[in-house]
C-alpha positions as a LaTeX table, in Angstrom:
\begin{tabular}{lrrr}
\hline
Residue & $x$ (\AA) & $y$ (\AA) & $z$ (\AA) \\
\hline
Unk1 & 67.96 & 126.66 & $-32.86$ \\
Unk2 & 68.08 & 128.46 & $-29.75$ \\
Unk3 & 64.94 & 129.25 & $-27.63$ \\
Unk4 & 63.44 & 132.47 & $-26.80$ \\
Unk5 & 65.09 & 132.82 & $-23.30$ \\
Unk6 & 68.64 & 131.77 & $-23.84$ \\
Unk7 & 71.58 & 134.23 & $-22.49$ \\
Unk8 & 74.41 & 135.01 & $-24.72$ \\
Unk9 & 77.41 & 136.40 & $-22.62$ \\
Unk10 & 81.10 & 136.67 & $-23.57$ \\
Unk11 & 83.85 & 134.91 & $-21.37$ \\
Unk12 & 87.65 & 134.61 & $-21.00$ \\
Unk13 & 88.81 & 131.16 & $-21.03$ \\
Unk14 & 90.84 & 130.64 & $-18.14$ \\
Unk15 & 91.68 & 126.90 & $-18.07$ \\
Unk16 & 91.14 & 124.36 & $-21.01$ \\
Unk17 & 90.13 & 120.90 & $-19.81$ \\
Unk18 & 89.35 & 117.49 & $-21.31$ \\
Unk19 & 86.39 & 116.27 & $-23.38$ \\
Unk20 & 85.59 & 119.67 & $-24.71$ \\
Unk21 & 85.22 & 121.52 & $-21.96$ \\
Unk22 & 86.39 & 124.74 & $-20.82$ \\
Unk23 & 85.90 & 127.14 & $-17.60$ \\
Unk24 & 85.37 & 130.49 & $-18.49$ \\
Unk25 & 85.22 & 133.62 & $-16.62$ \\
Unk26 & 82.56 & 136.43 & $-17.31$ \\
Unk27 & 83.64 & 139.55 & $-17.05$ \\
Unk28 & 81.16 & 140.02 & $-13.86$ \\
Unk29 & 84.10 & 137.96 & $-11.96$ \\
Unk30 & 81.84 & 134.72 & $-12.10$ \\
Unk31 & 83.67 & 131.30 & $-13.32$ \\
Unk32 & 81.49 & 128.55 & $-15.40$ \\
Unk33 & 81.70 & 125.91 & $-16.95$ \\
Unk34 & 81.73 & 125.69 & $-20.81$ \\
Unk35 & 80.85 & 123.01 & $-23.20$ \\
Unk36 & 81.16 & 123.06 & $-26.97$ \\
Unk37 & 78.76 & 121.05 & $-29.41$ \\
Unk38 & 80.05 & 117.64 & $-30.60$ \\
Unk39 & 80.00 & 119.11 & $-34.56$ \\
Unk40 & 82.10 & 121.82 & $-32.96$ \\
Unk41 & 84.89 & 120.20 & $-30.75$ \\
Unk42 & 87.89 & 120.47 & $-33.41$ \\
Unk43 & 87.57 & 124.01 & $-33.25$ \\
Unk44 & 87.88 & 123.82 & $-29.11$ \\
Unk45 & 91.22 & 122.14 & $-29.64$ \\
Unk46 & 92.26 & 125.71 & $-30.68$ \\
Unk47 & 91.09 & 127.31 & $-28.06$ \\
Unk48 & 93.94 & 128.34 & $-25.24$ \\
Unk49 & 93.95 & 130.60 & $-21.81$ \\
Unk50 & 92.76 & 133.90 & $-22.62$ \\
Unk51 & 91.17 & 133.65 & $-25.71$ \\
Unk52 & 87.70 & 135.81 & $-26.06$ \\
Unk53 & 84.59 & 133.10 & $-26.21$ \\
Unk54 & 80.57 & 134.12 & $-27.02$ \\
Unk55 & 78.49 & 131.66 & $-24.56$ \\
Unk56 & 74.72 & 131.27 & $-24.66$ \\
Unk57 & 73.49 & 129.78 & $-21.12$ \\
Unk58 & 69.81 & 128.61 & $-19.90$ \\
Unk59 & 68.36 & 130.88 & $-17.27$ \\
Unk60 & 67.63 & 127.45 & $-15.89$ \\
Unk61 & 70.98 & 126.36 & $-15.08$ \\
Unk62 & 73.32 & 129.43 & $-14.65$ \\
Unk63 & 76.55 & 127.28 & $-13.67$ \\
Unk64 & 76.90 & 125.74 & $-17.48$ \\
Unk65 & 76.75 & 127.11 & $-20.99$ \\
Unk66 & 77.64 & 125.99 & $-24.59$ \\
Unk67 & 80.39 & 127.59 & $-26.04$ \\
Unk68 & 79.97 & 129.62 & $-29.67$ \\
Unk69 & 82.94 & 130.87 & $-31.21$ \\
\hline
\end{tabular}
């Protein structure tokens, strides 16, 4: 369950990379880094350049979020 101050942005996947992760850029120009949940990895195999991704990110770390489909 998420906390109170998580940020949910949406992204463009823009390069898929090993062990589930992705970089994504926001449509502010800005390129992170994206990681999807271990329960959720299959469904990052499907994932491919330019597909639409939802991302929630800690205001703690703004270089990393978690990928939700």
């Amino acid at each position: 369950m998420p906390g109170p101050d998580v940020i949910r942005l949406d992204g463009t996947v823009i390069e898929v990379l090993a062990n589930g992760l992705v970089r994504v850029e926001l449509a502010n120009g800005h390129r992170i880094l994206g990681h999807a949940p271990r329960r959720d990895r299959e469904k990052l195999g499907a994932l491919s350049v330019g597909d639409r991704v939802k991302l929630e990110m800690t205001p703690f770390d703004m270089s990393k979020a978690r990928v939700r489909f």
